[in-house]
RODO-2510 file (C-alpha; in nm, 4 decimals, decimal comma):
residues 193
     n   res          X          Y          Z
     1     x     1,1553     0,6769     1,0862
     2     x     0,8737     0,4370     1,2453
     3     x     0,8554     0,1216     1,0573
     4     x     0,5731    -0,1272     1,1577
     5     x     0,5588    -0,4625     1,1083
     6     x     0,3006    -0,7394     1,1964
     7     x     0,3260    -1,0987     1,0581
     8     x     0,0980    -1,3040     0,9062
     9     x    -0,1886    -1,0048     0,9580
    10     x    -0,4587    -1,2084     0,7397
    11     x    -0,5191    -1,5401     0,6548
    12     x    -0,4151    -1,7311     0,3860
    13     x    -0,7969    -1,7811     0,3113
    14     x    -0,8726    -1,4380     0,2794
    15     x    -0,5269    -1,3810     0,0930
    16     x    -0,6348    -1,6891    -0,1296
    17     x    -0,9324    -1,4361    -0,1981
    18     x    -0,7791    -1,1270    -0,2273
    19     x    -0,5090    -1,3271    -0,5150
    20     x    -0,8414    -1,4532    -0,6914
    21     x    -0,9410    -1,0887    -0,7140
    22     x    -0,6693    -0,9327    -0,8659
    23     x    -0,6141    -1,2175    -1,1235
    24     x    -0,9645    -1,1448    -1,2487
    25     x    -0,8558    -0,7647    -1,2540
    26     x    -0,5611    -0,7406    -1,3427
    27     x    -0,5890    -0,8086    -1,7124
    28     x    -0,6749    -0,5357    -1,9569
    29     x    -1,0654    -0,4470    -1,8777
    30     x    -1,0243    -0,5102    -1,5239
    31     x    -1,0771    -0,2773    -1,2360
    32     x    -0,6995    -0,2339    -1,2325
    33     x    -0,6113     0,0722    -1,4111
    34     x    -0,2453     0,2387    -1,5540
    35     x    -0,0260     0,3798    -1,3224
    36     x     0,3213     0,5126    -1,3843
    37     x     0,5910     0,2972    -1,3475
    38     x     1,0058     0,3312    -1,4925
    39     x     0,8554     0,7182    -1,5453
    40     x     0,5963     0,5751    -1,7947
    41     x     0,2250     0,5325    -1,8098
    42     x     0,0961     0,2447    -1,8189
    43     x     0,4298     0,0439    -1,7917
    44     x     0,4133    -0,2285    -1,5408
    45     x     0,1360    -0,1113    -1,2545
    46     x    -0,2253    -0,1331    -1,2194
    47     x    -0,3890     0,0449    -0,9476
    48     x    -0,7298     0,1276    -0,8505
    49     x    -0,6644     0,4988    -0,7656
    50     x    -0,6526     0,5285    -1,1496
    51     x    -1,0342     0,4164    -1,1884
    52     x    -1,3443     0,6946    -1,2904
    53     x    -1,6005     0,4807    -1,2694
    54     x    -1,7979     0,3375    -0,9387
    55     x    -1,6692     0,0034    -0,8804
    56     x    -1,6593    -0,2794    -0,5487
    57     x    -1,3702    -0,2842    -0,3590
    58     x    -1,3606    -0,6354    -0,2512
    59     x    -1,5447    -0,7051     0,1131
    60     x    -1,2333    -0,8803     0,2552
    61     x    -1,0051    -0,5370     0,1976
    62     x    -1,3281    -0,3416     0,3507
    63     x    -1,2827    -0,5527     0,6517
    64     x    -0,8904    -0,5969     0,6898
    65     x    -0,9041    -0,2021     0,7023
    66     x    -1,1041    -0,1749     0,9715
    67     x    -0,9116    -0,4334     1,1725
    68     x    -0,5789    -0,2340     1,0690
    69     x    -0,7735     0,0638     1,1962
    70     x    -0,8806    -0,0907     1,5002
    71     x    -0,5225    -0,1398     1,6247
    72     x    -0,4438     0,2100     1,6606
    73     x    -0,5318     0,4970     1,9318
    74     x    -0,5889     0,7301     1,5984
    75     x    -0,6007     1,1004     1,7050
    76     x    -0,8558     1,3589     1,6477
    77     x    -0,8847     1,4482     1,2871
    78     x    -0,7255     1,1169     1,1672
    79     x    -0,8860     1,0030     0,8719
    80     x    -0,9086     0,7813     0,5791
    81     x    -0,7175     0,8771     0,2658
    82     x    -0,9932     1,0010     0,0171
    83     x    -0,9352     0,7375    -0,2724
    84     x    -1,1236     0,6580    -0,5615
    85     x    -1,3754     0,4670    -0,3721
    86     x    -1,3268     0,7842    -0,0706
    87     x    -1,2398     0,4684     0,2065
    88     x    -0,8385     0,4495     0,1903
    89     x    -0,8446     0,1283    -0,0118
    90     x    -0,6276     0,0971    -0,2683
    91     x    -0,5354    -0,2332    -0,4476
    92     x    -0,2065    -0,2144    -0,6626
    93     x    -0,0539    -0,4806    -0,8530
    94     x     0,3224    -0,4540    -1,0209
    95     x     0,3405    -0,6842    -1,3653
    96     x     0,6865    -0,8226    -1,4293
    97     x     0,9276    -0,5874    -1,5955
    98     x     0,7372    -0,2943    -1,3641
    99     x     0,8385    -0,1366    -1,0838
   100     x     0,7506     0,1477    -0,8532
   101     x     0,9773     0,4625    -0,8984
   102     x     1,0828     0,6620    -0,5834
   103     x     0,8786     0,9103    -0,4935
   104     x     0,6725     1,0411    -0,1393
   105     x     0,3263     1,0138    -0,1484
   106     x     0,0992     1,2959    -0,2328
   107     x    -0,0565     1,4368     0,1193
   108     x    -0,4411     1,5120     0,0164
   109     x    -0,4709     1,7371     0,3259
   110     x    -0,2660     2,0382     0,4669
   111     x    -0,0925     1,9709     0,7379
   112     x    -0,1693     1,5324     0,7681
   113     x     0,1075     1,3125     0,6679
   114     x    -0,0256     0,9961     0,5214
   115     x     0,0464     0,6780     0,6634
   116     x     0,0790     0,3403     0,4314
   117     x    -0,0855     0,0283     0,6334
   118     x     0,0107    -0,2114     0,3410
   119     x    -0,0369    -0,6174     0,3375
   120     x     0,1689    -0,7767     0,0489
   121     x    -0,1192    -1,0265    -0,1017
   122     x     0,1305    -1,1963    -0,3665
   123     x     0,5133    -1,1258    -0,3853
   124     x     0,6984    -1,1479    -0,7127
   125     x     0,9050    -1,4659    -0,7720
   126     x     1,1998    -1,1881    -0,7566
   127     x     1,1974    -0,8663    -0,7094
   128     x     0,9704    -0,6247    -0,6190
   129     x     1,1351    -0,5125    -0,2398
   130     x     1,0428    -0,2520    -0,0697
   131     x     1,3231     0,0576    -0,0019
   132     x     1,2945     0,3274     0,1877
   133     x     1,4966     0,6608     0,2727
   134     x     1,5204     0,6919     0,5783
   135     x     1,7041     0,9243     0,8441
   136     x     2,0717     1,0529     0,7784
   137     x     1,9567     0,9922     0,3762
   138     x     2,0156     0,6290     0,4625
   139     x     1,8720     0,3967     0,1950
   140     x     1,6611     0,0721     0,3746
   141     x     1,5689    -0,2199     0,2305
   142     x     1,2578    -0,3898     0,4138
   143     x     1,1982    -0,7603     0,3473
   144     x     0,8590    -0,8142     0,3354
   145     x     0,6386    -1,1051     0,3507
   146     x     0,3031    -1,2269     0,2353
   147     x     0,0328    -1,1448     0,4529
   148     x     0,2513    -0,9208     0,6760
   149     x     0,1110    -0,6072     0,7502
   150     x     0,3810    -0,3015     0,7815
   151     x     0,3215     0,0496     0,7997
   152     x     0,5138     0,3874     0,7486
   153     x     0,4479     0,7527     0,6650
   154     x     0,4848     0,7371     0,2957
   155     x     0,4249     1,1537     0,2792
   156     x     0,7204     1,1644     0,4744
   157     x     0,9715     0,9484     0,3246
   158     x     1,0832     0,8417     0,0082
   159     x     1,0280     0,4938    -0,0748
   160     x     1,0060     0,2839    -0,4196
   161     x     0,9408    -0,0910    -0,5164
   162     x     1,2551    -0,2874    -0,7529
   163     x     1,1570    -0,4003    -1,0214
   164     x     0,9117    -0,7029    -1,0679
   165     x     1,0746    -1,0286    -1,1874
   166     x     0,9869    -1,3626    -1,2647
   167     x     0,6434    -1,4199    -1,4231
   168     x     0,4152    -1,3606    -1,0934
   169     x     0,3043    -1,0174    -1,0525
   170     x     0,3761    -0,8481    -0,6870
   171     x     0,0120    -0,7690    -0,5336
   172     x     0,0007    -0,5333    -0,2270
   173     x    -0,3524    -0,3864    -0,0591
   174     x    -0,2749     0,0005     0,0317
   175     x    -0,4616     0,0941     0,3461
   176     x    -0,4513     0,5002     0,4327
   177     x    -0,5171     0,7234     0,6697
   178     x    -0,4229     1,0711     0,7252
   179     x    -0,2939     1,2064     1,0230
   180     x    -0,1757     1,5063     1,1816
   181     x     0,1869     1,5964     1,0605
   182     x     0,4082     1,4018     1,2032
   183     x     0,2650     1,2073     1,4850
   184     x     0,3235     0,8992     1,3061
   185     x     0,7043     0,9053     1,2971
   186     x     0,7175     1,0510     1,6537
   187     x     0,5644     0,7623     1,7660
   188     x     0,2557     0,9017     1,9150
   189     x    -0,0033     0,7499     1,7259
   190     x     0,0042     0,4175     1,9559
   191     x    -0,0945     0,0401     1,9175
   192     x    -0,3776    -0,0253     2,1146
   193     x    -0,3009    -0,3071     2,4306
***
């Protein structure tokens, strides 16, 4: 299993930025809708994939994606994840008591594998790590930090988020593409130099 990692990705200005969005969003109202979280609706996640209506995805994700995109020979056919905005931007935030359940992500094409470029904005005062299952069934835990970038094929693997603890939600930007079917893991989908 290819696991990416690149520190500090971002700035803490345009993480300060990215923190003052989801505060404003985050509440009942906001832009943040419902997701499913301990196997209920509505538990303990907010996610814009859950949105109807038209809505701004803030210009600092729009332009962190395309720098995560530039770093990447992409191959033919690679695209963004169609998301409710159709640009592979997803903002998700994880309230205290919530968690994400494990699961593999939904692949929106035949024959892509999706690949997660995430950036944790905010992490939880406790909480809210990052597992994977990896090869041999192996269960991972991946420490992640604010501002890091790290990146896996979340179609392929099964991965979940602990529990959110503390009183500071866990806020992560989702950046997608799809791919051909595992090029990703086979590690043919190269940084650029």
């Amino acid at each position: 299993m290819r696991f990416d990692r690149h520190p500090e990705f971002i700035s803490e200005a345009e993480q300060q930025e990215l923190v003052r969005w989801f505060d404003a969003n985050v509440q009942p109202g906001g832009l943040l809708k419902p997701g499913l979280s301990r196997g209920r609706w509505g538990y303990g996640e907010r996610l814009t994939t859950r949105q109807q209506t038209s809505f701004a995805i803030p210009d600092e994700a729009r332009q962190i994606f395309e720098r995560v995109r530039a770093l990447y020979h992409w191959p033919d056919g690679s695209r963004p994840e169609p998301t409710a905005q159709g640009d592979g931007v997803i903002l998700v935030a994880t309230l205290p008591g919530g968690d994400t359940y494990a699961h593999r992500d939904p692949t929106p094409l035949e024959g892509f594998d999706v690949v997660r470029l995430n950036i944790l904005i905010q992490q939880a005062q406790a909480g809210g790590e990052l597992w994977l299952k990896g090869e041999q069934d192996l269960d991972t835990h991946w420490p992640i930090k604010e501002r890091e970038l790290h990146g896996y094929a979340a179609s392929a693997h099964i991965h979940a988020v602990t529990t959110v603890l503390g009183q500071r939600p866990r806020y992560i930007l989702l950046l997608s593409m799809c791919c051909p079917t595992g090029l990703w893991d086979a590690h043919r989908i190269p940084l650029k130099t």
